[in-house]
N, C-alpha and C positions, 0 to 999 in steps of 0.2 A: 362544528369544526369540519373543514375538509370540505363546504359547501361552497360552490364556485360562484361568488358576484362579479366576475372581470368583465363582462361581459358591460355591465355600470359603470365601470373604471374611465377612465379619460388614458390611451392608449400611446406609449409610446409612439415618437413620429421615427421610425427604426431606418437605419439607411442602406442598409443589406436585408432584403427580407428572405430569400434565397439562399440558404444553408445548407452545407454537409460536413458532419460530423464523426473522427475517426472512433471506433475501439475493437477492443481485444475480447476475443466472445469469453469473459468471464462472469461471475455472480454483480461483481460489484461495478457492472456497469448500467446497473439495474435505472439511474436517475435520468439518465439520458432514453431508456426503452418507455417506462413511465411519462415523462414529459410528453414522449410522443403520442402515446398509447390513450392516454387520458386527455390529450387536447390541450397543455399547458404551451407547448411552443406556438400553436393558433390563437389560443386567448391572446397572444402574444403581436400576433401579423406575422410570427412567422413560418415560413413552409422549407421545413427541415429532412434530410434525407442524410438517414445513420446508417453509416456503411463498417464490418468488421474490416479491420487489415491482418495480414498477412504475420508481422510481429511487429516490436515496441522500435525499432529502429524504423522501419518505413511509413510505421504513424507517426512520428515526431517528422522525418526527413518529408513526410506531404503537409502537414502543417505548418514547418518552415517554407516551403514553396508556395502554399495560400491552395493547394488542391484540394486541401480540408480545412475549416475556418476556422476548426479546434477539433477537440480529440480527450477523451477519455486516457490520463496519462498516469505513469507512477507518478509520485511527489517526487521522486529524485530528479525527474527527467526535466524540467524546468529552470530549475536551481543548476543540474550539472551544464545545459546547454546556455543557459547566461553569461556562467563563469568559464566556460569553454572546454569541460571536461568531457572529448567526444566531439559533436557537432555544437558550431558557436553561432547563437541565438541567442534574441533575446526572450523568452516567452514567459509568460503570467501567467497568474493564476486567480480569479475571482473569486473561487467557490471549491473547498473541499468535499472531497465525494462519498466519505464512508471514515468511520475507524472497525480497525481489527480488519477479518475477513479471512488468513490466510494459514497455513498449518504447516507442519514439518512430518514428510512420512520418511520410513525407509521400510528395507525390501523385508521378509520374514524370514529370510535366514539370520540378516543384523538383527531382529527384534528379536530373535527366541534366543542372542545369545545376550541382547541388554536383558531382556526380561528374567534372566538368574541373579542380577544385581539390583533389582529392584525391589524394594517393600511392596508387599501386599495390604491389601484393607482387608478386615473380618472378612468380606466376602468372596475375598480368592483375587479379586481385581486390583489391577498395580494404581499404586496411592497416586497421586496428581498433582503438582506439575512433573513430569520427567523431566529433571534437567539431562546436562549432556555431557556429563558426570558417567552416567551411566553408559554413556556410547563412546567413551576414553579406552577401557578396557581392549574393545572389540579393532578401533584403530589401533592401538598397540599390538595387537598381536599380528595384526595383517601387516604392520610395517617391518616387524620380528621378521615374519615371512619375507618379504620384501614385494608384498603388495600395494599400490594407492589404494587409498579411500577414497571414493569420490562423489561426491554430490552436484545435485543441479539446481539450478538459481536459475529466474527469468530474464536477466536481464544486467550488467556491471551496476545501474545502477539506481536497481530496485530494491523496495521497501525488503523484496524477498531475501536480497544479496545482506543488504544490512541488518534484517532480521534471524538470517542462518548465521550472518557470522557474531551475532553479537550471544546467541544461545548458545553455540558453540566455543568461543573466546571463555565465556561464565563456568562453564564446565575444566578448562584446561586445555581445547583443546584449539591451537594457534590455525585459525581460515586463510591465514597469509593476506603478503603487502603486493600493492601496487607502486610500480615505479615510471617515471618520466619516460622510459626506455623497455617497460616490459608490463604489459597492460593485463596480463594475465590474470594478477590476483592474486598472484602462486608462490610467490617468493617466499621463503620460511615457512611453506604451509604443511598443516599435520594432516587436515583435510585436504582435497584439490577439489575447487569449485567450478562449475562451467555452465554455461548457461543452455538451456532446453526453453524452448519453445511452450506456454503451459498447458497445451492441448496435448504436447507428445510424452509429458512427464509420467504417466502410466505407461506405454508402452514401453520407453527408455529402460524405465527399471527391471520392464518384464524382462525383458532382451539381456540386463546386467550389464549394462555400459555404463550406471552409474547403480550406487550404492543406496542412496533416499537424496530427496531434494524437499525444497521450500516454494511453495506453490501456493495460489489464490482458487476460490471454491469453482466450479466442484470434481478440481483435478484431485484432491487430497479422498476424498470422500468416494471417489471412481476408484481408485487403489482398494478401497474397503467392500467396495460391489463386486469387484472382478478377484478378488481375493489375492491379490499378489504384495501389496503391503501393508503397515499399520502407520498411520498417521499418529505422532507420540506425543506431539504439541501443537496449540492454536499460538497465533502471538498474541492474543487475548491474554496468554498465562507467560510469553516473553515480557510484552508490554502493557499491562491493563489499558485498553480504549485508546491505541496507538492511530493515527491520521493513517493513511492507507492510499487510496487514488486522488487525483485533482481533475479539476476541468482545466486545461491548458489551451492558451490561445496568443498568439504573437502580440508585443507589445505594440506595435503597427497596427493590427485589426482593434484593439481596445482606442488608442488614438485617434483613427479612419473614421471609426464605426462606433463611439463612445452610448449611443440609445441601445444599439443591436446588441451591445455588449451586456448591457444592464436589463435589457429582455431576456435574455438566454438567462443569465442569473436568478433571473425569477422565476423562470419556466422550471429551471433546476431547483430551484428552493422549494417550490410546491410538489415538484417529484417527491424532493427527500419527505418531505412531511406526510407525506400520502403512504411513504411506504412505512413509517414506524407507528402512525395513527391507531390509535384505542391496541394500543398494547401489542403493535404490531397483526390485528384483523386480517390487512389486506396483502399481508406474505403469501397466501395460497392461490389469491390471484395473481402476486407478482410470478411466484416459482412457473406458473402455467404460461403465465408471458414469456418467462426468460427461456424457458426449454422450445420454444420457436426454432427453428431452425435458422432466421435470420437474426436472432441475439445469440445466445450461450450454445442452445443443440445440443444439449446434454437433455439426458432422460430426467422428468417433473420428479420423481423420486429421489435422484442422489440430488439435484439442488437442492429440494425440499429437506436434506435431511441436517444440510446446517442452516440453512436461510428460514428454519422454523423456529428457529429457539434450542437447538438439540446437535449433537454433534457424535457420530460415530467413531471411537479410535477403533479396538476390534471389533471384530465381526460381533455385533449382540452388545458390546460395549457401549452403548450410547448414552451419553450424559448430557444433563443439562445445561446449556453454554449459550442464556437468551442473549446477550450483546455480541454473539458470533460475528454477525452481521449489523453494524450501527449506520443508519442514513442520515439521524438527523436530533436525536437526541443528543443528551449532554453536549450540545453547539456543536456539533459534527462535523456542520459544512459549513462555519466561519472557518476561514484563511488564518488561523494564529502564523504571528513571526517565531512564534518557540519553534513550532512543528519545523519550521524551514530551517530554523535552527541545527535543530535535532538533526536532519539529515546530513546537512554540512560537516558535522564532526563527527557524523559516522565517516563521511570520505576522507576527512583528514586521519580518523584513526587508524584509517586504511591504504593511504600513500594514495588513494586519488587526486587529494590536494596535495601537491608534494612538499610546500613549505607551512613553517607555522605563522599563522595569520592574527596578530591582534583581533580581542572582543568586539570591538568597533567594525571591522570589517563581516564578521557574519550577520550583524545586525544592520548594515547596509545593502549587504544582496539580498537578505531576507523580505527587506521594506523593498527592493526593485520587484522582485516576482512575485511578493503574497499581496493581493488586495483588497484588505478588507474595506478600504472604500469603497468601491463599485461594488460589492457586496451588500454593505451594510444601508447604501443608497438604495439596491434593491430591495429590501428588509421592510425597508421605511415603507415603499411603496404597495409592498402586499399585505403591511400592517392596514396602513390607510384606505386598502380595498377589502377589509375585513379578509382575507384569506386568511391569515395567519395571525398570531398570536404578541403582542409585544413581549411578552416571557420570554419567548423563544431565543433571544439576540443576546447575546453580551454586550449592549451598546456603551460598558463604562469601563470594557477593556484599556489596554494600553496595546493587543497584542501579544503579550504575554500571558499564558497559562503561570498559575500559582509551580513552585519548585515540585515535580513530580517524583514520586516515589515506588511506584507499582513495577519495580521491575523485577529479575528472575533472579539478579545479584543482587539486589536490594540499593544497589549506589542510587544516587538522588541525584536528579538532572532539573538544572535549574539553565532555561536559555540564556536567561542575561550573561551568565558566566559560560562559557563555552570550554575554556583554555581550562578553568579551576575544576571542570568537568571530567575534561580528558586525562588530565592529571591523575584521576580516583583508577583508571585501570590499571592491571597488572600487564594485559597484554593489549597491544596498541599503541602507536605513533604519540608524541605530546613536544608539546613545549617548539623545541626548534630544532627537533629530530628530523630527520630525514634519511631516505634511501641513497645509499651508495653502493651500487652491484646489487648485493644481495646481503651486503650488510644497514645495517641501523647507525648511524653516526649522528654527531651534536647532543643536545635535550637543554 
């Protein structure tokens, strides 16, 4: 396995062979460093130049101009820019990039006052998952005071946004709504959420402008280096084996460029496989790649310490957490329509969509931006150059993942049903609710 015959293959006649490609120096842009690193976008014909950007708004805003041909993107950011939430595009997705990957810290003044409400394990160490149950207490008394609580999220509408608020929601305690007229987030909210940039999410805290935030590696695990906060959950233990980044590229460039498209997808396929191979082996030459200065730049150490299998909350705390990081196991980087799903009524739970949308409708944007065609086209094609594995594929999918259950409330998300979904919250938008002011009106 993992032995390269492309070289025998009958080769894409690709129509763009001149690429450049955006991301964010995080862990989980590991399949696009890989791809390059190992030679899979030349197997390919193509000669690719991966450039960091600056944040998630001017990587999306250059790949809607074609300055970048795609881009290392949240999953929300495709789905939001189709349906016009922000910048209106239309952009896809062929290939998802990873599940899990990201964690929730805050500062250690909040941690030494949850950690009096938490159970201990025999060993003196607090039992696991921390809900947010425990971090109820600590907002209540600073609002008593007449303090905000604040945390920081990467992005309106990132995996990170939807994953703070949905651990925080389970707990009691309300992330607040977005409305037509006030993009904040903030309306009703017990938390105030605001977005940090994820390189500057340690310093932020240090400073105290915000309280803890939800962050991708190894912003969460540098908090644990430099001793200034505890990281209290992965979304591993929010969401078991949740979709995480995508490759995004304009639906115009898949169109234009339909071979170039289904090249990259391969090159990306054989990345992911390469990084989870014989049990994940080749993590310690990825950790060594990614701390380059021209991918992540963070020190080979704190990447390594979740991208190995292992995961630090306190200092000396380090537990075992091997699907920290997923690239390509349990179908990783098949495009499900649930996953597109799931995101969608996270933004309706949250006044991003501000009206309630028939089940038919999220099952229609999902099929526009997720494509597991050009995907599973690619699949076929590195099956039949021996690269990869027919196991590997879900080829008798519909798109749907089975109704999942692994979450921190234990409610059960089923995509097909989206509306009967949202319905199961206690806090959160449903039915044909909507904002008015800063009130809740309809359902």
């Amino acid at each position: 396995m993992g032995v390269s015959i492309s070289a025998h293959a009958e080769m894409l006649d690709v129509e763009k062979d001149e690429l450049k490609f955006g991301f964010i120096k995080l862990t989980d842009m590991a399949p696009l460093a890989i791809a390059y690193e190992k030679g899979y976008f030349e197997d390919e014909g193509l000669f690719v130049t991966l450039e960091p950007q600056a944040n998630w708004k001017v990587l999306l805003d250059r790949v809607i101009t074609g300055e970048l041909d795609g881009a290392h993107m949240l999953a929300g950011q495709p789905l939001a820019a189709t349906i016009g939430f922000g910048t209106k595009a239309h952009i896809i997705t062929p290939f998802s990039m990873d599940l899990n990957g990201n964690g929730i810290t805050v500062s250690n003044e909040v941690w030494a006052e949850m950690r009096k409400h938490i159970p201990a394990q025999d060993d003196g160490r607090p039992v696991h998952p921390i809900k947010a149950d425990y971090l109820k207490p600590v907002v209540d008394r600073m609002r008593n005071e007449g303090k905000p609580f604040k945390m920081g999220m990467v992005f309106p509408v990132s995996t990170h946004n939807y994953e703070l608020r949905y651990w925080l929601a389970a707990g009691g305690l309300h992330p607040g709504y977005y409305s037509s007229d006030n993009i904040t987030g903030q309306i009703q909210a017990d938390v105030l959420l605001s977005v940090t940039p994820p390189p500057q999410m340690p310093a932020t805290l240090e400073a105290g402008t915000i309280h803890g935030y939800c962050v991708g590696e190894p912003w969460n695990q540098q908090a644990v280096f430099k001793g200034i906060g505890v990281p209290v959950i992965t979304d591993y233990e929010i969401w078991k084996n949740n979709p995480e980044k995508v490759f995004g590229i304009t639906a115009e460039f898949a169109e234009n460029y339909p071979n170039t498209a289904l090249a990259v997808t391969k090159a990306l396929i054989r990345a992911a496989q390469w990084l989870d191979d014989n049990d994940n082996a080749n993590r310690p030459e990825a950790v060594e790649i990614l701390a380059r200065s021209e991918y992540v730049g963070a020190d080979a150490e704190v990447i390594a310490n979740s991208m190995t299998g292992t995961f630090e909350y306190e200092k000396g705390d380090k537990r075992d957490v091997p699907d920290f990081n997923v690239f390509y196991r349990y179908f990783a980087t098949y495009p499900y329509y649930s996953d597109a799903v799931w995101y969608l009524s996270q933004m309706r739970r949250w006044g991003q969509i501000t009206e309630g949308k028939p089940d038919a409708w999220y099952d229609e944007v999902a099929r526009s931006v997720y494509r597991p065609d050009i995907y599973l086209k690619a699949a076929r094609m590195l099956v039949e150059e021996g690269n990869v594995a027919e196991a590997d594929f879900p080829w008798e999918t519909d798109g749907y993942r089975q109704p999942q259950t692994e979450f921190i409330d234990g409610i059960t998300f089923d995509g097909r049903t989206p509306n009967a979904y949202l319905k199961q919250f206690p806090i959160g938008l449903k039915g044909t609710e909507k904002l008015q002011g800063s009130s809740v009106v309809g359902g």
